[in-house]
C-alpha positions in Angstrom: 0.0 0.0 0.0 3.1 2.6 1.0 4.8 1.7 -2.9 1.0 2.6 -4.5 0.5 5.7 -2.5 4.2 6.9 -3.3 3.5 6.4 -7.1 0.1 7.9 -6.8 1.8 10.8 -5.0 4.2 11.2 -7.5 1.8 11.0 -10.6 -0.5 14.0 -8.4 2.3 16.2 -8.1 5.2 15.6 -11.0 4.6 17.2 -14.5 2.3 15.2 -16.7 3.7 14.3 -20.3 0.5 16.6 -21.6 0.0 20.2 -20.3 -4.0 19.3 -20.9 -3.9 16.4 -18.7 -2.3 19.2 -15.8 -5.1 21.9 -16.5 -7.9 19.2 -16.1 -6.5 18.0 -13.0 -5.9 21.5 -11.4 -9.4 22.7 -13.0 -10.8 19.2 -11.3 -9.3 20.2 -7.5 -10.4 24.0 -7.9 -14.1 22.8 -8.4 -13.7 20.4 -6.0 -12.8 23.0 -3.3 -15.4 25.7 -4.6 -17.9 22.5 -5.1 -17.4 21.8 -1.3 -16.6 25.6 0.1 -19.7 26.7 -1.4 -22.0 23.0 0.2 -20.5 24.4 3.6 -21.4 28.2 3.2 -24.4 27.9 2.1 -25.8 24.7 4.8 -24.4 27.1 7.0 -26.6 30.2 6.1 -29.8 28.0 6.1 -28.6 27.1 9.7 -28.2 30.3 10.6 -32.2 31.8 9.7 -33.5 28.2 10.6 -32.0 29.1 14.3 -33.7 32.7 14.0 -37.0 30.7 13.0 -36.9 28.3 16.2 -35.5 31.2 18.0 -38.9 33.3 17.3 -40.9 30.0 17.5 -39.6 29.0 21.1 -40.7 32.6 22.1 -44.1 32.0 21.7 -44.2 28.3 21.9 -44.2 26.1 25.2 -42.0 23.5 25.4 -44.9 21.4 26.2 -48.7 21.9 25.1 -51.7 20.3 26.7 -54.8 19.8 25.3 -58.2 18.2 25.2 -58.5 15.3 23.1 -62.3 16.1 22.7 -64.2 19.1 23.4 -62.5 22.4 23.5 -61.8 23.1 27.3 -61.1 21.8 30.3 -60.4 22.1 34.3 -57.0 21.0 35.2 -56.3 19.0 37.9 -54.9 20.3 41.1 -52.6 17.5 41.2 -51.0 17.5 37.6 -50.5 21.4 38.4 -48.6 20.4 41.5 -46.1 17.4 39.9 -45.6 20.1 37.3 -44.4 22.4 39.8 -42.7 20.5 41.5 -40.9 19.1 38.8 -39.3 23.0 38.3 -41.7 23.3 35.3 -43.3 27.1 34.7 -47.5 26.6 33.7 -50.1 29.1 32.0 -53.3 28.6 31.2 -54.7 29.8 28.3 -58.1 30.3 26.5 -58.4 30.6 22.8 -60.8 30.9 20.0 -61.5 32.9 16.7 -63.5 36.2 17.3 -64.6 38.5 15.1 -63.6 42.0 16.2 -64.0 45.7 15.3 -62.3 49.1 15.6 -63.7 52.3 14.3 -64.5 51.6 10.4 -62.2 48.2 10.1 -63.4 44.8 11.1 -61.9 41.7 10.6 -61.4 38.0 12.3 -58.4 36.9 14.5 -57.1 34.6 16.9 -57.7 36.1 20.5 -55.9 34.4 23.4 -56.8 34.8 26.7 -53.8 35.0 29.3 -52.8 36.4 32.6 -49.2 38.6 33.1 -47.1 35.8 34.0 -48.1 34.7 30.3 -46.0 37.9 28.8 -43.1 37.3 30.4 -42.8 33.4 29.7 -43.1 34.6 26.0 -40.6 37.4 26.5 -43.5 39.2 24.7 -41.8 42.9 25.7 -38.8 41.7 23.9 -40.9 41.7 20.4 -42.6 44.7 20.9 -42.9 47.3 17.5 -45.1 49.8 19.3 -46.5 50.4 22.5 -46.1 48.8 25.9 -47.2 44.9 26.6 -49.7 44.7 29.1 -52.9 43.3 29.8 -54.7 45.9 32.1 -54.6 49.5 32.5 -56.3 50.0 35.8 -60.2 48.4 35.1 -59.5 48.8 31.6 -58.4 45.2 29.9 -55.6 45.9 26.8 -55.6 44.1 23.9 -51.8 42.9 22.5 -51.8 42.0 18.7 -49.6 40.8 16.0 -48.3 43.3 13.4 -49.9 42.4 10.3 -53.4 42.3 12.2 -52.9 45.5 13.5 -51.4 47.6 10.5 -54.0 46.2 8.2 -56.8 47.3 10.5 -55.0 50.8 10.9 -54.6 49.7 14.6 -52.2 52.3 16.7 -51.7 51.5 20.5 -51.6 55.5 20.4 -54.9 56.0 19.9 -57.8 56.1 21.9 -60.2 53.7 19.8 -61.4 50.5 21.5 -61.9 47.6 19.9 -64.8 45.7 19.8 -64.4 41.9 20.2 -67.6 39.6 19.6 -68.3 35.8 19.8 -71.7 33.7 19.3 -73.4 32.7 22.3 -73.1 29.2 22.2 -76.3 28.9 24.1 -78.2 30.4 21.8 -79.6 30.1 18.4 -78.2 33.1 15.8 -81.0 35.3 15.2 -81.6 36.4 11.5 -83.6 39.3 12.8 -81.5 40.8 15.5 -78.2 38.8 15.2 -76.2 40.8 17.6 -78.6 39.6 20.3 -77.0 36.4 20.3 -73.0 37.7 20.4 -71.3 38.5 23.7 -68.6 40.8 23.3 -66.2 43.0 25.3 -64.2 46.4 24.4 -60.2 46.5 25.2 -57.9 49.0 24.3 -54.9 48.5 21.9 -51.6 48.5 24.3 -49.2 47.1 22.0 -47.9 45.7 18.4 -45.6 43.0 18.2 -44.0 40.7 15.9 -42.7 37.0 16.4 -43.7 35.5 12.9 -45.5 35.7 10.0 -48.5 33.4 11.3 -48.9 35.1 14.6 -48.8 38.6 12.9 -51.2 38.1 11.0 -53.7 36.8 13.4 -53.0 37.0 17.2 -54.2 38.9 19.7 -53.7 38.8 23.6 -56.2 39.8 25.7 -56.7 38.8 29.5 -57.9 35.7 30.6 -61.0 36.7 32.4 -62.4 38.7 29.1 -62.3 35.5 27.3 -63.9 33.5 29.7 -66.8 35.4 30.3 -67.1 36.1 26.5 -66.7 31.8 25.4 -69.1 31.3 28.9 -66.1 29.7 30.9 -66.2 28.6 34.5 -63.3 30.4 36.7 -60.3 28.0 36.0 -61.6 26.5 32.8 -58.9 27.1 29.9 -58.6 25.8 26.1 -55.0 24.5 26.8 -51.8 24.6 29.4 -48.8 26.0 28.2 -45.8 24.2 30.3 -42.2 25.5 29.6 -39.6 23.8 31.6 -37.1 20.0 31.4 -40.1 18.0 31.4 -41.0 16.1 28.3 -44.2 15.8 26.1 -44.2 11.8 27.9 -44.0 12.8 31.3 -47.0 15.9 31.1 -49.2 13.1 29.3 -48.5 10.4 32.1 -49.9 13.3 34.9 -52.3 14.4 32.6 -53.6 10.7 31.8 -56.3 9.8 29.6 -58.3 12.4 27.4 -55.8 15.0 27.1 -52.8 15.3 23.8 -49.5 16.3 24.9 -47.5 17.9 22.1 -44.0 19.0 22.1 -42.7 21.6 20.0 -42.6 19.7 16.7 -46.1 18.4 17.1 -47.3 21.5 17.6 -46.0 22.8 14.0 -45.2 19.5 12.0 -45.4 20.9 8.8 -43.3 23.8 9.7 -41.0 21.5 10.7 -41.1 19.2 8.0 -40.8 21.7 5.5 -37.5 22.9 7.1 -35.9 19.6 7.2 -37.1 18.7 3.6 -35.8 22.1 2.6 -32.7 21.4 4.0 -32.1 18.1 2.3 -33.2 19.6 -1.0 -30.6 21.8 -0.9 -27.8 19.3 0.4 -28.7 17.0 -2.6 -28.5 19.9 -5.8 -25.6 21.2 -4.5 -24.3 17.6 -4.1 -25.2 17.2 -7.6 -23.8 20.4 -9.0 -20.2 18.6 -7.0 -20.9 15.1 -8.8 -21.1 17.4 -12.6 -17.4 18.9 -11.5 -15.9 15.6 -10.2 -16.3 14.2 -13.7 -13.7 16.5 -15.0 -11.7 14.1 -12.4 -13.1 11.1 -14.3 -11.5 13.3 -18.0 -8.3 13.7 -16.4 -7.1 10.4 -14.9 -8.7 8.6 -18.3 -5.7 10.8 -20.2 -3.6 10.4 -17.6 -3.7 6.3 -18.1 -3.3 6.6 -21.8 -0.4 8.9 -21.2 1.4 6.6 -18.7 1.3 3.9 -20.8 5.0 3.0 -20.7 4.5 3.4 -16.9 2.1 0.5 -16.8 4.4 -1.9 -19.2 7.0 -1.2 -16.9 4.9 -1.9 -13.7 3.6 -5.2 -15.3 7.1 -6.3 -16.1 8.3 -6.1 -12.4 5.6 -8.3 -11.3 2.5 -5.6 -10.6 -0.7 -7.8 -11.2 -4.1 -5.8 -13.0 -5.4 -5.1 -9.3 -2.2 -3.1 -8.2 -2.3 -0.9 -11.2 -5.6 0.1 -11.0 -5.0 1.0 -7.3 -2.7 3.4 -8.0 -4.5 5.3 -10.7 -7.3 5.1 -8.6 -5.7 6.6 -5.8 -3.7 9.5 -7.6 -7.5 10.5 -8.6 -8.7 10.2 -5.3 -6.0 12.4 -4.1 -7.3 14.7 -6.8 -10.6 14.9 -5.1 -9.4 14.9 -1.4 -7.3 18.1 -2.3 -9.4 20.0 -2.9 -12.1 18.9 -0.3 -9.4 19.9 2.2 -9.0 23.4 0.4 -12.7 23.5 0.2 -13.4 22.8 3.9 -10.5 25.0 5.0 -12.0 27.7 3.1 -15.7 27.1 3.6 -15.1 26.5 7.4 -12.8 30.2 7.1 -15.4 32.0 6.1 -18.5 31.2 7.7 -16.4 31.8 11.1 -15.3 35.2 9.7 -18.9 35.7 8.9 -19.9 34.9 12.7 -17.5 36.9 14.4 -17.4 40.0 12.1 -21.2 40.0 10.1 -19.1 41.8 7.4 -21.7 40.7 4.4 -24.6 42.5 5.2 -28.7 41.5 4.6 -29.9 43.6 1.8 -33.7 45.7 2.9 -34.6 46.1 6.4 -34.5 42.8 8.6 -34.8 41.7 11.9 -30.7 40.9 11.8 -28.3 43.1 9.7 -25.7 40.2 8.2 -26.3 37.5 6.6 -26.6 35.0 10.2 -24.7 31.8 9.6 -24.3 28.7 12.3 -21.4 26.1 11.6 -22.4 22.7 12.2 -19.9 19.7 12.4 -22.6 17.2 11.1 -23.1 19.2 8.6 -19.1 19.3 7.8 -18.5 15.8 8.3 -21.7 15.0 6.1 -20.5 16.8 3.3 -16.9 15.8 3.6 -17.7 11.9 3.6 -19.9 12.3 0.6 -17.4 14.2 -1.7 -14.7 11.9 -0.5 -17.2 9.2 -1.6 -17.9 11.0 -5.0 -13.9 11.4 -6.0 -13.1 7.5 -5.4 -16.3 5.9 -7.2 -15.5 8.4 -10.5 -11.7 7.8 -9.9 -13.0 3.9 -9.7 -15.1 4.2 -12.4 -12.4 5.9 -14.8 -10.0 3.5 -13.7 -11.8 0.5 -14.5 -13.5 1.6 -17.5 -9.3 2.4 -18.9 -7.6 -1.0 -17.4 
């Protein structure tokens, strides 16, 4: 093996009897390492605005949602309240439905969500903030806290003095044809503040306290539409207090397409710009084919000391290997460079107004290793296949 890899060595790195055969090989290591440089970067930029995603996501998303499996509400248990705390876990109660809602000449429908203070904080909701000031209650009067989109295309200004009209059926009753708002409840709150977290809750939430929405869905004191529980414990262990009747959902469950989509993205990407690596490795395959009608001579020679079919082919195999592994080292070295010069200085910027100014980036060694063993992979089946297909 030491006597193949020294003649494979020497074939990489000596002169080649054709310039041509040189210029393929050195054009087949410089696409190797932009091939591989530019898998890196750009895995790594998809990193970096999946983490802002999850970042927003975990924001306003427990660690741990509970709810019914039938029926929309429920009482939970003294009990399951205490293991939680006493398992360190944070819980809030919550009360949700879609309302229809006015202010001044706009109307609309949006997602209201009844919560109490401790709620604002465990969703860092102050940290979001575009306008305004997050709270729930300004003396007797109950605030309303809403996403972005839903406010700015309702002309909705926590400035202002308007209040907002918020209106559900009585599910009691029977909708009236002749006097339909005879069968709504509805409350008034004032616009406190605007926020954005993401696109779906912009365009459609709205926090309002707890006590509105009960009275306004026909609640009992203590009745809620789910638990929020943020803390160590898991999706498993909530549903084992919980028991029977209730769905606990981690933080995938609760958006599994959002998810999904994300991790299919990501392989979508892995796989074309593996491909666009496979379309530059076959200039490897152009290469070592003239190299082996080149060396000729060399191979007569080899023969006549004793070399069997098998050893040859090793060698040639290897020297295009080599060819490959080249420039997947330059690649990762510069890939790797850059993305930590990207982290620690931002200096390419995001063009338009963003949430972050530079492009954000996140280096991940599975993501290094994964794209190292399959290029390595790529360069010794084409060096294979050229190899055999010549000998």
């Amino acid at each position: 093996m030491r006597a193949q890899l020294l003649i494979a060595t020497r074939y990489l790195f000596a002169r080649k009897g054709l310039g041509v055969i040189n210029a393929i090989s050195w054009v087949s290591t410089i696409g190797m390492a932009i091939g591989t440089a530019a898998l890196v970067m750009i895995l790594s930029v998809y990193n970096g605005f999946d983490g802002i995603i999850r970042d927003n996501l975990s924001d306003i998303d427990p660690d741990v949602l509970l709810l019914p499996a039938e029926g929309k509400s429920f009482v939970p248990a003294e009990g399951m309240l205490q293991a939680l705390s006493e398992e360190g876990a944070s819980v809030n109660g919550r009360v949700e439905e879609k309302v229809f809602f006015r202010y001044g000449e706009a109307q609309g429908v949006a997602t209201a969500r009844g919560v109490d203070e401790s709620y604002l904080d465990a969703i860092r909701l102050p940290e979001h903030v575009l306008e305004g000031s997050a709270a729930l209650h300004l003396g007797d009067i109950p605030l309303a806290n809403l996403g972005s989109s839903l406010a700015w295309n309702s002309s909705i200004h926590p400035r202002f003095t308007t209040m907002m009209e918020v209106y559900f059926p009585d599910r009691y009753k029977t909708l009236s044809p002749l006097n339909p708002m005879a069968s709504l409840h509805s409350f008034k709150v004032k616009p406190a503040s605007v926020f954005s977290i993401t696109a779906e809750t912009d365009e459609s939430l709205m926090l309002v306290p707890i006590e509105e929405m009960r009275s306004l869905l026909g609640y009992s004191e203590g009745e809620v539409s789910a638990l929020e529980i943020r803390g160590t414990v898991s999706a498993e262990q909530v549903a084992a207090l919980a028991g029977d009747g209730f769905l606990a959902q981690d933080r995938f469950h609760q958006h599994p397409s959002l998810y999904k989509m994300m991790r299919y993205e990501k392989a979508a990407i892995f796989l074309i710009l593996l491909f666009v690596v496979i379309i530059i490795a076959f200039n490897i395959f152009g290469s070592l084919s003239m190299l082996i009608i080149n060396k000729q001579d060399d191979i007569a020679t080899l023969r006549a000391m004793g070399a069997d079919k098998r050893l040859v082919r090793r060698i040639f195999t290897l020297e295009g290997w080599m060819v490959s592994l080249l420039g997947l080292a330059a690649g990762l070295v510069v890939g790797v460079g850059a993305v930590l010069l990207q982290q620690a200085t931002g200096i390419i910027k995001m063009p338009g107004n963003y949430l972050v100014e530079a492009y954000p980036v996140a280096l991940s060694a599975t993501d290094v290793l994964l794209a190292a063993a399959c290029i390595a992979a790529i360069g010794l089946i084409i060096s294979a296949g050229a190899v055999k297909r010549r000998l």
